[in-house]
Structures are given as structure tokens and as C-alpha cells.
C-alpha positions in Angstrom: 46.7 -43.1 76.6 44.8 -42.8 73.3 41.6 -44.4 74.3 42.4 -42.6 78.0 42.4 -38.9 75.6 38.9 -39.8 73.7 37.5 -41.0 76.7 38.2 -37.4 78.2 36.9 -35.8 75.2 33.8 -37.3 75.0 33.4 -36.4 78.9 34.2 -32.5 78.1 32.2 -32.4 74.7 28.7 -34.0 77.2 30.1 -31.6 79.8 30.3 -28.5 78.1 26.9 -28.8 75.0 24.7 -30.8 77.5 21.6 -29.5 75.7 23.1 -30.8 72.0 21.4 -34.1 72.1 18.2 -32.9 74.0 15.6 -33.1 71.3 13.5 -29.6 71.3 9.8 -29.7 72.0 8.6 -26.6 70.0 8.5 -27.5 66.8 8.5 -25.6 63.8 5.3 -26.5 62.8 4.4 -25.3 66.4 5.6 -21.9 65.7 4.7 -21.7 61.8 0.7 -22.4 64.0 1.0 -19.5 65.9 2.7 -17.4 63.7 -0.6 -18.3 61.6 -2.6 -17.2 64.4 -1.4 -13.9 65.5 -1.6 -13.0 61.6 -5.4 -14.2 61.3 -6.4 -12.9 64.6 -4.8 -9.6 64.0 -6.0 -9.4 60.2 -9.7 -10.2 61.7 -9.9 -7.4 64.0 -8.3 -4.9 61.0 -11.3 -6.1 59.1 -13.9 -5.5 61.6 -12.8 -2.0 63.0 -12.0 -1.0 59.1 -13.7 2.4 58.2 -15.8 2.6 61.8 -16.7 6.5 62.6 -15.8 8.6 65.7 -19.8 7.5 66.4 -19.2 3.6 65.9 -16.0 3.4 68.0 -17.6 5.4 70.8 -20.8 3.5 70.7 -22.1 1.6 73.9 -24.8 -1.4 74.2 -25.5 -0.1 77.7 -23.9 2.0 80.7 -21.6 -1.0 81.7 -20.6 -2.0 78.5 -17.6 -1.5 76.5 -17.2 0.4 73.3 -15.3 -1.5 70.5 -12.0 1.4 71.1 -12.4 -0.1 74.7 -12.3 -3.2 73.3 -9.0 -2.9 71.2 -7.6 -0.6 74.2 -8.4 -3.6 76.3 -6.1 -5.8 73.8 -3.6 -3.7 73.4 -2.4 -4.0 76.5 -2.7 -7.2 76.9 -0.5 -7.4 74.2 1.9 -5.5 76.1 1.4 -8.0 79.4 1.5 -11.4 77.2 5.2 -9.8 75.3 6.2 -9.5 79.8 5.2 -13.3 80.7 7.1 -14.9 77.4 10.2 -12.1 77.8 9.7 -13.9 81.7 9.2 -17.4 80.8 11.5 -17.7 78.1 14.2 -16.4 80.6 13.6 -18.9 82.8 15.4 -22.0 83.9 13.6 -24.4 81.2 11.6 -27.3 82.9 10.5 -29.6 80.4 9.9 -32.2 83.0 6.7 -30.3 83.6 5.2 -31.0 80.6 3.7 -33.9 82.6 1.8 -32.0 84.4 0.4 -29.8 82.1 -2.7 -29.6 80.8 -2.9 -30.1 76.6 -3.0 -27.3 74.6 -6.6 -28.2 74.1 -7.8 -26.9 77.5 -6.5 -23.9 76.1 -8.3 -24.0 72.8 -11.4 -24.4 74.4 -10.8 -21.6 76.3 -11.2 -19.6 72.8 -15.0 -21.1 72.7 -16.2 -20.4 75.6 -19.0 -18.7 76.0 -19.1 -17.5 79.5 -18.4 -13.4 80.4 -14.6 -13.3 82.2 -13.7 -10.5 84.3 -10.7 -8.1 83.1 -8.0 -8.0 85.2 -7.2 -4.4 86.6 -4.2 -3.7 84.8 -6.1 -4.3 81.4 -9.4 -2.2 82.1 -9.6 0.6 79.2 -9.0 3.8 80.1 -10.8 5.3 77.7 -8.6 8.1 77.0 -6.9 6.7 73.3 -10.0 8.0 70.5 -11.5 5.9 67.8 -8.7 3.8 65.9 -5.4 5.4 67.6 -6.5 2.2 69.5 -6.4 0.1 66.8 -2.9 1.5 65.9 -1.8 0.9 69.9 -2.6 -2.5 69.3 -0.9 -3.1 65.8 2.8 -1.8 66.8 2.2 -3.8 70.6 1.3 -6.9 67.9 3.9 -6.5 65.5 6.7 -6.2 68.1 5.5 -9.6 69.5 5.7 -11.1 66.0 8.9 -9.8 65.4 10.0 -12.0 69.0 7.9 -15.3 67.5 9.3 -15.3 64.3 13.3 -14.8 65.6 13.1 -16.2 68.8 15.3 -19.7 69.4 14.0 -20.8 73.0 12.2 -24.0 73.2 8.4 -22.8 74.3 7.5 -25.9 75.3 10.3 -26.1 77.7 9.5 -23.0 79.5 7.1 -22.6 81.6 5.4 -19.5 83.6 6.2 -18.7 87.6 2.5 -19.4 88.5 1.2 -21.6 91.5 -0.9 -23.7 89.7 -0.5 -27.8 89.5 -1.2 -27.6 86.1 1.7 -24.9 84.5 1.3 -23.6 81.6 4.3 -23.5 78.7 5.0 -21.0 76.9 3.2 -22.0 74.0 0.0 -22.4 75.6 0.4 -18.9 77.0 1.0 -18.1 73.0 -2.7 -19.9 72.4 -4.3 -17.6 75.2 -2.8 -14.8 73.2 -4.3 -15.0 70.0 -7.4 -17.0 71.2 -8.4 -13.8 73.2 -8.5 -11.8 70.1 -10.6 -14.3 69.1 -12.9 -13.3 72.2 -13.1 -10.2 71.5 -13.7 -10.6 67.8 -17.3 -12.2 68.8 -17.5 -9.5 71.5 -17.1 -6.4 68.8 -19.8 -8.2 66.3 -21.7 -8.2 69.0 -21.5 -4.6 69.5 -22.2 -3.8 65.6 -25.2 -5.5 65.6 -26.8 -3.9 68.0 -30.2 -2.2 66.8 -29.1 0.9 68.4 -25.3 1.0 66.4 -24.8 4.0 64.8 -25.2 3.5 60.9 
């Protein structure tokens, strides 16, 4: 009856904590990376943007063109759609099984190098309408609140994955690199802008 009670134990305690043994995939080194990230890519675009006039913010290379406060618009609300597909993810069933599918984070690094012009999804063309570095500020309290999340959350981001129809899913940590890697983008992009011939002094 003794062994008969430890025997049921052991069943209830792998019943009841099944996840206790499962070793988690997001490391803290993983995070501590992107935590890294964020901070640089967000510090960067302070530094370029810092002490810009009405003039400069305004400023366009041509007629099709964005100015650099469309720019930060533009990331700003990305931030605000990245912060919906990790809230998302993270809420999901996790699926680490699909890690065998996925492609390595360094498809998505090399996403930050690429060179070639990408089109912006509707939901995240700049309206125009937020003035000079109000943008900026839009994007620093979008950024912050998603910092607050990395730094506190406990789910496993490389366990959860989007909803996306794609053979190749993409965990939550990748979708983290694609965060902060188009900053990145858009850092070249805003250089770019400032040094033009034709950018206001």
C-alpha cells in the first residue's frame, strides 16, 4: 500500500506540473539580447532625430518620399502592431514542436541588411497629422510599454509561435528580431534623408 501511495503521487505530481521538467527554450541570454536591442535601436533613433527643426522633420527627398516624422510615425505604430502579435502569440497554445520548421533566427537578421525598398503595410502608412518630434514621443511611450512586457514577461518565446500560414513559422523571438531590426531600417533610411543636398541646415 506504501509503494501503491508513491506510485499515485508521482502519477498526480506528472499530472498536475506537466510543464516542470520541460526545459524552456528562451533563454535569458535570449532575452538579456533583445532587451539589448530595443535599448540600442531606440537610443539610435533618439540620437538621430535629437535637436531636428520644424524644417528638418518636415523635409522630403522628393514628392513620394517620406519625411523623417513619417518615418518615426511609421514606427510607432508598428510598435503598437508588434506589442498585438506577441500579446497574440504569447497567448497561444505553445508549439515548441515547430521549432523544426522554422527558419533560424538568422534569416531574420539578414532581414535587418537588406537592402531592397519593402512596401508598408496599410495599417502603418503615416498619416501625417502628429508634427515634428510629438512623433518621436509616440514612438518612445509605444517602445517603453513593450519593454516593460520583455523585461517582466515569463512565457517561453521560443515556444510560441504566430497564427500565420506559412511552412516556416515564426516564434516569438524572431518576431522580437523583426522588431528592433526594423528600426534599424529605418535608421539607414532617416541618414539617408539628412544627407540629402537639399536638407534644410
Amino acid at each position: 500500500m506504501k509503494h501503491l501511495n508513491h506510485y499515485c503521487l508521482l502519477i498526480f505530481t506528472l499530472l498536475t506540473f506537466p510543464c516542470s521538467a520541460q526545459e524552456k527554450r528562451w533563454t535569458e541570454t535570449d532575452r538579456q539580447f533583445t532587451i539589448d536591442q530595443v535599448n540600442r535601436t531606440r537610443d539610435e533613433l533618439v540620437n538621430e532625430t535629437k535637436n531636428l527643426t520644424p524644417e528638418q522633420w518636415a523635409f522630403h527627398e522628393s514628392a513620394e518620399r517620406w519625411s523623417i516624422g513619417e518615418i518615426v510615425e511609421h514606427l510607432a505604430l508598428w510598435e503598437i502592431i508588434w506589442a498585438r502579435e506577441i500579446s497574440i502569440g504569447s497567448r497561444n497554445k505553445p508549439q515548441p514542436e515547430l521549432n523544426e520548421s522554422a527558419k533560424p533566427d538568422s534569416y531574420y537578421l539578414d532581414f535587418i541588411m537588406e537592402t531592397n525598398p519593402h512596401v508598408a503595410a496599410d495599417i502603418a502608412i503615416p498619416t501625417g497629422f502628429i508634427k515634428g518630434s510629438d512623433n518621436l514621443k509616440f514612438f518612445l511611450s509605444r517602445r517603453e510599454q513593450n519593454l516593460s512586457f520583455l523585461k517582466k514577461t515569463e512565457v517561453d518565446m521560443r515556444a510560441h509561435f504566430e497564427l500565420t500560414a506559412t511552412s516556416n513559422p515564426r516564434n516569438m523571438h524572431q518576431v522580437y528580431i523583426y522588431q528592433w531590426g526594423h528600426v534599424d531600417r529605418h535608421l539607414r533610411q532617416i541618414r539617408k534623408v539628412k544627407a540629402h543636398p537639399n536638407f534644410p541646415k
